[in-house]
Backbone as CSV, one residue per row, in Angstrom:
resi,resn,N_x,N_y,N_z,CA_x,CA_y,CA_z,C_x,C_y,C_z
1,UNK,-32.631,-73.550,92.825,-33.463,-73.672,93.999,-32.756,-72.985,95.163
2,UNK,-33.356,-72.112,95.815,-32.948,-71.331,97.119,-33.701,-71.979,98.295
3,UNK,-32.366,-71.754,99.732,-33.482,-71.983,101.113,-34.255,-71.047,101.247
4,UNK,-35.555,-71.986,101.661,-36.551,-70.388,101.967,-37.218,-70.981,102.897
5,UNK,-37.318,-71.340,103.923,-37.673,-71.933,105.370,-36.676,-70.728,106.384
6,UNK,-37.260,-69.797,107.021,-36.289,-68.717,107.456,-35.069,-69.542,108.570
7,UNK,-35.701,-70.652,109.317,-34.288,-70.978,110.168,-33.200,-71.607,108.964
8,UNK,-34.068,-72.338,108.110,-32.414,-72.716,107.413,-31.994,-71.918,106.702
9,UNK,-32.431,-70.087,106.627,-32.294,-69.338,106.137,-31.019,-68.963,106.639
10,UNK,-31.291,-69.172,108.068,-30.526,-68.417,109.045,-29.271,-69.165,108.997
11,UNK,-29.771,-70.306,109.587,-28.174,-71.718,109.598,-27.490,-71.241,108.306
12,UNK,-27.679,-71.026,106.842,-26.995,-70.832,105.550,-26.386,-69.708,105.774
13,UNK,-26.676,-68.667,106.021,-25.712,-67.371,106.252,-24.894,-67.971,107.665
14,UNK,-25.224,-68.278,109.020,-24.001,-68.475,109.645,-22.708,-69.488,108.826
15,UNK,-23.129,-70.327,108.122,-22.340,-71.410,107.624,-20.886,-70.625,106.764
16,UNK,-22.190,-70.035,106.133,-21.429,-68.954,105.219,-20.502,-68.424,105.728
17,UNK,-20.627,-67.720,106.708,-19.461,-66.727,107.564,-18.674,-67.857,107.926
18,UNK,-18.746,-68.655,108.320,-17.573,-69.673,108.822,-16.898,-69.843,107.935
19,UNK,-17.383,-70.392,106.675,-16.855,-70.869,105.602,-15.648,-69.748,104.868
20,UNK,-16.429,-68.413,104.918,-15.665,-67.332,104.611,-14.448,-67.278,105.048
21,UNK,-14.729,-67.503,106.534,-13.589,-67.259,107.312,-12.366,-68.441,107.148
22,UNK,-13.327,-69.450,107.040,-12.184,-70.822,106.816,-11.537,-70.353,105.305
23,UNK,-12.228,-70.110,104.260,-11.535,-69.647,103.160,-10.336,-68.774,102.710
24,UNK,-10.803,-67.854,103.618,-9.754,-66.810,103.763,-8.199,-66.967,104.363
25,UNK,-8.874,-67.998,105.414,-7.454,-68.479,106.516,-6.929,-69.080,105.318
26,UNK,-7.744,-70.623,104.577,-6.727,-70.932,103.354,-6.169,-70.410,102.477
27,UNK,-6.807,-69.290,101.961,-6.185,-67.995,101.098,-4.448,-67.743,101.644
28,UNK,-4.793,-67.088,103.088,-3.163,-66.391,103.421,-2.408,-67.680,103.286
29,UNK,-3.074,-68.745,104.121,-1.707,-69.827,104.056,-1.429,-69.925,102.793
30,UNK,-2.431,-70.550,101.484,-1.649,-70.901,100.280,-0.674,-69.382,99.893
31,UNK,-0.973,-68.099,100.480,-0.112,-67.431,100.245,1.212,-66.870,100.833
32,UNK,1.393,-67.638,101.728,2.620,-67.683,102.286,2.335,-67.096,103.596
33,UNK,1.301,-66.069,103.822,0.967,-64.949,104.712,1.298,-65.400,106.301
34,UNK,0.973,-66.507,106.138,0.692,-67.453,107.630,1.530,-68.563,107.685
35,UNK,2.017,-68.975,108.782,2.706,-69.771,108.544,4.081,-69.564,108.596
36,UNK,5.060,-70.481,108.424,6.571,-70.599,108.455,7.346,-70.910,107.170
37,UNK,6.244,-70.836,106.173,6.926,-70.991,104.820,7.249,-69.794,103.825
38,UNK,8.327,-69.553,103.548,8.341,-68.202,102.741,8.032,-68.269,101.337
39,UNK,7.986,-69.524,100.475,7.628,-69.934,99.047,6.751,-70.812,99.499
40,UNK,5.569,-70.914,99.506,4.457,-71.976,99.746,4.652,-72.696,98.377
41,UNK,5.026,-72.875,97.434,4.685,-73.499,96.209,6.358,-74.628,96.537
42,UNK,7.286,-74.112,96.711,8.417,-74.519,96.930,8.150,-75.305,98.763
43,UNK,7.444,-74.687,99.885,7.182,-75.552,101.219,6.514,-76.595,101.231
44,UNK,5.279,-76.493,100.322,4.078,-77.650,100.163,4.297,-78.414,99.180
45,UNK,5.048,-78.020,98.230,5.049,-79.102,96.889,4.130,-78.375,95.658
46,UNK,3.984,-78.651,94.527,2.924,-78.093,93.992,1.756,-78.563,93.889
47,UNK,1.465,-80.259,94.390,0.342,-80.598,94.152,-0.664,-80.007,95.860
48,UNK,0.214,-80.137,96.703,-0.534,-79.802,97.777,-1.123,-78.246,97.533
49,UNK,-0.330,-77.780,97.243,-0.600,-76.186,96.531,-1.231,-75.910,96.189
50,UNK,-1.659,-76.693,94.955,-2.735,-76.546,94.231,-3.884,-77.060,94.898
51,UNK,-3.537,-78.243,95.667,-4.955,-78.404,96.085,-5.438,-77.488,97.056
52,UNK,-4.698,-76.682,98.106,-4.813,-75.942,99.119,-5.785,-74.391,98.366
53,UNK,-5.166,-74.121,97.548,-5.912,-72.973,96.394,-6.753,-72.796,96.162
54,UNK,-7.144,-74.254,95.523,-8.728,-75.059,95.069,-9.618,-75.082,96.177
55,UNK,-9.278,-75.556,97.374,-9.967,-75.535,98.024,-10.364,-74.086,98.632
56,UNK,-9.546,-73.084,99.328,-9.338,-72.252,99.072,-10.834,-71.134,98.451
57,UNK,-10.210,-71.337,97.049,-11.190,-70.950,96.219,-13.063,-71.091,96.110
58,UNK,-12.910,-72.702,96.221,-14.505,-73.128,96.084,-15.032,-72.784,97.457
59,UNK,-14.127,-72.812,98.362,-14.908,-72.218,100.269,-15.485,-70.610,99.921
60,UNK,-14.525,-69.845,99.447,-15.048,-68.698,99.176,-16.215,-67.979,98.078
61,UNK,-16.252,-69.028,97.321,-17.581,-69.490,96.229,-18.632,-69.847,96.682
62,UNK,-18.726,-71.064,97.577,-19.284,-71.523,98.175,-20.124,-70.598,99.776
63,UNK,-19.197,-69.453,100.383,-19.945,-68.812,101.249,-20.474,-67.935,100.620
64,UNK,-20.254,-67.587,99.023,-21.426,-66.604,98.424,-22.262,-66.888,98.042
65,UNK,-22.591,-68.471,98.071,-23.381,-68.999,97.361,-24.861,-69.425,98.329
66,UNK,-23.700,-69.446,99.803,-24.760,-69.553,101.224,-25.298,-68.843,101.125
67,UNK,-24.548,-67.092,101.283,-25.162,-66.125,101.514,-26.395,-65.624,100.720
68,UNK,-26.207,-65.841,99.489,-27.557,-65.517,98.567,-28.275,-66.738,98.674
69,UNK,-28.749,-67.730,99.801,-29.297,-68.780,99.982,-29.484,-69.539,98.813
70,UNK,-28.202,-69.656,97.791,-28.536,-70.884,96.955,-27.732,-72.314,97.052
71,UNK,-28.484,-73.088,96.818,-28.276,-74.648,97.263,-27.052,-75.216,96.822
72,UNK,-26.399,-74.565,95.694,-25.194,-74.821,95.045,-24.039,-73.885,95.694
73,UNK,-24.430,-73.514,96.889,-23.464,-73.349,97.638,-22.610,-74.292,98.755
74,UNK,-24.330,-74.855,98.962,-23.504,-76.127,100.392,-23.249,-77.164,99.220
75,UNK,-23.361,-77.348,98.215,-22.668,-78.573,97.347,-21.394,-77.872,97.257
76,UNK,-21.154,-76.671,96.835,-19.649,-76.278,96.466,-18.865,-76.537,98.222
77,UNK,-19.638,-76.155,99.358,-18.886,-76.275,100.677,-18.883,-77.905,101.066
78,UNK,-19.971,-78.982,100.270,-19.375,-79.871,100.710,-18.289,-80.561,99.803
79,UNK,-18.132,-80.401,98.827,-17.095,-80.655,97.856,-15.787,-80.325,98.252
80,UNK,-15.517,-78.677,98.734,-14.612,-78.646,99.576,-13.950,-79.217,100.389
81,UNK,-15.381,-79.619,101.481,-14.687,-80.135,102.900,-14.091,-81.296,102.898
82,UNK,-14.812,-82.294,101.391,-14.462,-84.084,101.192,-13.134,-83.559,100.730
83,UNK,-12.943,-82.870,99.675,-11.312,-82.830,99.382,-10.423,-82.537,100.302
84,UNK,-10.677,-81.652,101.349,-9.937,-81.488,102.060,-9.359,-82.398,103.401
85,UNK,-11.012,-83.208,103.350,-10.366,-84.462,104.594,-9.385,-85.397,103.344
86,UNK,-10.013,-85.252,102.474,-9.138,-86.788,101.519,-7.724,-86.688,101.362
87,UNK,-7.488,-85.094,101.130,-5.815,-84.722,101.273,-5.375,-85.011,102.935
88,UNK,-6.002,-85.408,104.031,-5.265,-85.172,105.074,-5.220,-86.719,105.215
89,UNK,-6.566,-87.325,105.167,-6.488,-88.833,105.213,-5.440,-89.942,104.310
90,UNK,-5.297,-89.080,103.265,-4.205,-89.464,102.188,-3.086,-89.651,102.460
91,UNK,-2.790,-88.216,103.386,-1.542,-88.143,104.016,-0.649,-87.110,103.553
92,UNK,-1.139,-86.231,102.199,-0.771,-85.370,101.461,-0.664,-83.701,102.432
93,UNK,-1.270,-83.802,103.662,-1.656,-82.360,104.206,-1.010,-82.137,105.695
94,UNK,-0.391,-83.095,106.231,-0.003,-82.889,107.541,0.637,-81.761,107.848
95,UNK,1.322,-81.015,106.769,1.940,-79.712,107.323,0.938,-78.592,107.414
96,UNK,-0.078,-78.636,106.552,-1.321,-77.680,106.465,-2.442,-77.308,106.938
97,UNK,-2.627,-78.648,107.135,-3.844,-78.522,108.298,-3.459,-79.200,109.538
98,UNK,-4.096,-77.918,110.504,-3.983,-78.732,112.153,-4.909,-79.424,112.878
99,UNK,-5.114,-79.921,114.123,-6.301,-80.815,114.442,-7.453,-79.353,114.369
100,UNK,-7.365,-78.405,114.544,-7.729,-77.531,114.623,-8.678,-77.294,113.406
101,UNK,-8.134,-76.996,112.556,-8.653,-76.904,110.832,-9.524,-78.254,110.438
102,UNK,-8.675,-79.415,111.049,-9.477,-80.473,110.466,-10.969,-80.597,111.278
103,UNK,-10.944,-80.114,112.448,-12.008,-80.338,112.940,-13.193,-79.104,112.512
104,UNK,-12.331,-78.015,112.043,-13.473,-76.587,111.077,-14.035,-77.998,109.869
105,UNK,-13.104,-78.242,109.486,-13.346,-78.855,107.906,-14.817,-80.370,108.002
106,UNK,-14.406,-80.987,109.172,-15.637,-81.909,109.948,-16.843,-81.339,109.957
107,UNK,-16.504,-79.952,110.895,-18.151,-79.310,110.761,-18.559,-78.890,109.809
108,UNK,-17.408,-78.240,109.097,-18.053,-77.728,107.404,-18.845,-78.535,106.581
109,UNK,-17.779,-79.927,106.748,-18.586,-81.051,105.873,-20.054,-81.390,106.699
110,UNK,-20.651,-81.822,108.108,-21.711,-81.844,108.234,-22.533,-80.855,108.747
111,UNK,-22.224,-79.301,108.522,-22.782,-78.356,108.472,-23.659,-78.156,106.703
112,UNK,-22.486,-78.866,105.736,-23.404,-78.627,104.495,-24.219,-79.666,103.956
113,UNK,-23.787,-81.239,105.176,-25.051,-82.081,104.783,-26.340,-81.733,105.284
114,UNK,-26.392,-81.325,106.480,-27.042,-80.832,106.799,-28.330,-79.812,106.150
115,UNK,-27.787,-78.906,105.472,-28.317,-78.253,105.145,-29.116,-78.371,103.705
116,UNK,-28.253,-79.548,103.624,-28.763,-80.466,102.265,-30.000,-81.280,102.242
117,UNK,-29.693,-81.637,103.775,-30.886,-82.632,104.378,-31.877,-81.911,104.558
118,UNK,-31.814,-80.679,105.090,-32.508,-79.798,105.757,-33.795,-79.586,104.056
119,UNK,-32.873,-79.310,103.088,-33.665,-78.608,102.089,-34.597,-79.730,101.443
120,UNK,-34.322,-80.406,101.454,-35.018,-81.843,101.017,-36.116,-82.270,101.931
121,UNK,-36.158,-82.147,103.391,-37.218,-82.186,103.925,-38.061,-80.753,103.893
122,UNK,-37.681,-79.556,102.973,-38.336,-78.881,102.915,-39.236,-78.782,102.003
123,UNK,-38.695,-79.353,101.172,-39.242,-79.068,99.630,-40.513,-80.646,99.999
124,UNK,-39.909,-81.656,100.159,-41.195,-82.372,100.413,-42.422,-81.584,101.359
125,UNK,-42.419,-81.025,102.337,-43.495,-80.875,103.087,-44.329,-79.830,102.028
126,UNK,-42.934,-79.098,101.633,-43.933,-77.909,100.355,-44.621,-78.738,99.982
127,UNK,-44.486,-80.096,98.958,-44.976,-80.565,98.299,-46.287,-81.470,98.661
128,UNK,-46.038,-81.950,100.085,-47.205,-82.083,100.654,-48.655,-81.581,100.718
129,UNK,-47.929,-79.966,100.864,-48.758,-79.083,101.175,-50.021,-78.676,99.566
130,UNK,-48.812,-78.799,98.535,-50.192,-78.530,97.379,-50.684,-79.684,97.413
């Protein structure tokens, strides 16, 4: 199932670009690029690592998934964003993420309920409509 209501057409590609961008930032950090760590696997530990990767990964999955307006994109961006508050709330992330990031990762997460919500009141009115 794709958005096809053109504003939440629209909201899904901006999300996307954010998301991209948040992805990417996690990219350099898990790669050392950014930051003050010269072995990220050896600075973070390996489980933070891995989770930083993962996440990482599914953000950048997830803004291709905006961009071609399919719905299994804001599930992959909100999947992201819960792991990523759960590592900070955990207590596992304080070196990684800043108030800064955590507050991208807030909007990410209700930028993709949103859009979740959004599609669900769409598809009912469709359904209204036949």
């Amino acid at each position: 199932m794709a958005f096809t209501a053109r504003r939440i057409r629209v909201a899904a590609r901006v999300v996307a670009g954010v998301s991209l961008f948040v992805g990417l930032a996690n990219a350099l950090h898990a790669l050392g690029v950014s930051g003050n760590v010269s072995d990220p696997v050896l600075g973070f530990g390996q489980f933070v690592f891995a989770v930083l990767t993962i996440i990482a990964v599914v953000r950048l999955f997830a803004a291709v998934g905006l961009w071609a307006y399919a719905t299994w994109g804001a599930f992959l961006l909100l999947f992201a964003s819960l792991l990523e508050i759960a590592l900070v709330v955990l207590g596992g992330a304080e070196m990684i993420v800043t108030p800064a990031g955590f507050g991208m990762s807030i909007l990410l997460l209700s930028s993709a309920v949103g859009l979740l919500v959004w599609r669900v009141i769409n598809i009912r009115m469709q359904v209204k409509r036949l």
